[in-house]
N, C-alpha and C positions, 0 to 999 in steps of 0.2 A: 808098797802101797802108793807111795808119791808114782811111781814110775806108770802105774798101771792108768792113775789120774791124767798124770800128761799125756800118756798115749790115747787116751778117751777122747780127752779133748782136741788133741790134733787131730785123732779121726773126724771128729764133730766136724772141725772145720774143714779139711777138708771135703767133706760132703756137703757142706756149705756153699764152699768154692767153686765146687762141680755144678750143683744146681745153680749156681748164680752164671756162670758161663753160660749153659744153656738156656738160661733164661733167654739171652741174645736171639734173635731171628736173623734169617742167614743175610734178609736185605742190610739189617746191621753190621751182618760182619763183611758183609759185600762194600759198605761206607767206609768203614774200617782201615782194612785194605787199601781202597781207593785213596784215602786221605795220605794213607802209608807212602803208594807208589807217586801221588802229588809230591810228595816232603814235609810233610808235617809233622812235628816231633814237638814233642812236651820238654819242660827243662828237666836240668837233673834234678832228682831225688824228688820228682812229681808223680805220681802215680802215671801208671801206662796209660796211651791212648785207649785202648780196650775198657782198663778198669773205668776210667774219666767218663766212658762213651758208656756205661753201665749205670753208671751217678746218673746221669742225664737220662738215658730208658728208663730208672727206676722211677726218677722223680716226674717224665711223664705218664706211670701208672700208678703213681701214688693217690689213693680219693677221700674225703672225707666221709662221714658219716651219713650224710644225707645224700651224698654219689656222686658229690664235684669233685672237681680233679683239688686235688691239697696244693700244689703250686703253679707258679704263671711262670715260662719258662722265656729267657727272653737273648739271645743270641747277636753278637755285635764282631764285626771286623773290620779290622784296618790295618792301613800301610803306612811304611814312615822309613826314615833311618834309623830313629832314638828308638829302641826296645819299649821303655819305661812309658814315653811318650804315645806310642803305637797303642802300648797296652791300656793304657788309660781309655783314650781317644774309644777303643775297641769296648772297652768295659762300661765306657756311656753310654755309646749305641747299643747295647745289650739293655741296660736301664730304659732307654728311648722305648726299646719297643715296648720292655713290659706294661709301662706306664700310659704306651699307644692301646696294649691290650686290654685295662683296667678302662682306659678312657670310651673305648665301646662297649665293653660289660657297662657299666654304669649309666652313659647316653641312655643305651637299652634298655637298662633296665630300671631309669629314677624316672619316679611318677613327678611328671613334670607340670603339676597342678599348681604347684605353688609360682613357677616361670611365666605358664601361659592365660593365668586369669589376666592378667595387661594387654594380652594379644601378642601377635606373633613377635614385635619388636622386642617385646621379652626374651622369646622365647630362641630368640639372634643371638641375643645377650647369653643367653644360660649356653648355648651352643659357642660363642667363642669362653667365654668362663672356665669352661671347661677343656677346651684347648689351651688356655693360659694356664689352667692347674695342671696340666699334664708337663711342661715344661718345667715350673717348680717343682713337680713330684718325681721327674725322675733326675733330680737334683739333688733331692734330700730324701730321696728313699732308703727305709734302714731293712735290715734283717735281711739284705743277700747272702747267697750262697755261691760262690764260682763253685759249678760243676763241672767244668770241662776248659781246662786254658791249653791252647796251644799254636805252635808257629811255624813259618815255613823261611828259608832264604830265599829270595825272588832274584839272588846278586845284585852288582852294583851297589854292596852296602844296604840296600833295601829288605826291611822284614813286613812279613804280613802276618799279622796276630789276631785268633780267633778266637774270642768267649763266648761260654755258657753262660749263665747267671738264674736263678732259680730265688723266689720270693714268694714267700706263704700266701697264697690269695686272700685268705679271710685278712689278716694284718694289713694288706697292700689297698684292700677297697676299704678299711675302716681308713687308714688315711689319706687316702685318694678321697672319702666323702669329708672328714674333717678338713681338709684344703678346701673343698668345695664350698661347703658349709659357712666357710669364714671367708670366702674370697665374694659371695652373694649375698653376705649378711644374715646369714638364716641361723650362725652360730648363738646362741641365748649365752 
């Protein structure tokens, strides 16, 4: 009985497996490759580039309820000698941009009625504000997800370190506008 359970279930998955492999499109795995033949390689005991580069496809087809994409995906690299240091440096610019990409959804889309009854000098104000909030928010932004870390030797002691990073959008604009909210006074 047990025996027949486990073999169920390893079937299961691997049918899982299969369908999740081809989930990939071949420009994917054309990236893939490519990254391969550059040098790119994961550390040990990290999930493979393929799996990693899977995280990241999924989570750009992931949508909410009402048809937004469910996360803001945000990609950073950098060089150095120090690994730790590299990766850091790598994993803010990934932060940067998300916080870049929250900072134009919001521009876009906050009704700026409340900035521009004073006229446009306001309305300068609420436009760098918001460039100021963008820097403390991708400072203190919580709830990432690395999807994809990996690195290449460039020699001479030199490493180049690439991440993914992946942050719920609904989460990421509630406080991208609570910074905002409290840096304009508009917080009650």
């Amino acid at each position: 009985m047990k025996k027949t359970v486990l073999l169920i279930v390893s079937m299961i998955m691997m049918v899982c497996m299969g369908v999740s492999a081809q989930s990939l499109s071949k420009d994917a795995k054309k990236q893939i490759k490519k990254m391969e033949k550059e040098g790119w390689v994961v550390n040990p005991g990290s999930l493979s580039l393929t799996e990693q580069y899977k995280k990241v496809y999924a989570a750009n087809n992931e949508y909410n309820d009402d048809g937004s994409l469910r996360w803001i995906i945000g990609q950073g690299k950098s060089t150095g000698t120090a690994y730790n240091s590299v990766k850091k440096a790598a994993l803010t610019a990934a932060k940067v941009e998300i916080a870049s990409s929250i900072q134009e959804e919001i521009a876009g889309s906050t009704d700026q009625g409340q900035s521009n009854e004073e006229g446009d000098a306001s309305g300068v104000s609420f436009e760098r504000t918001i460039s100021g909030a963008k820097t403390k928010f991708a400072q203190s932004i919580s709830n990432t997800e690395i999807l994809m870390e990996c690195h290449r030797d460039l020699g001479r002691g030199r490493v180049e370190v690439q991440i993914t990073v992946a942050c719920k959008r609904d989460s990421a604009r509630k406080q991208m506008k609570d910074l905002l909210d409290e840096k304009m006074g508009w917080k009650k």
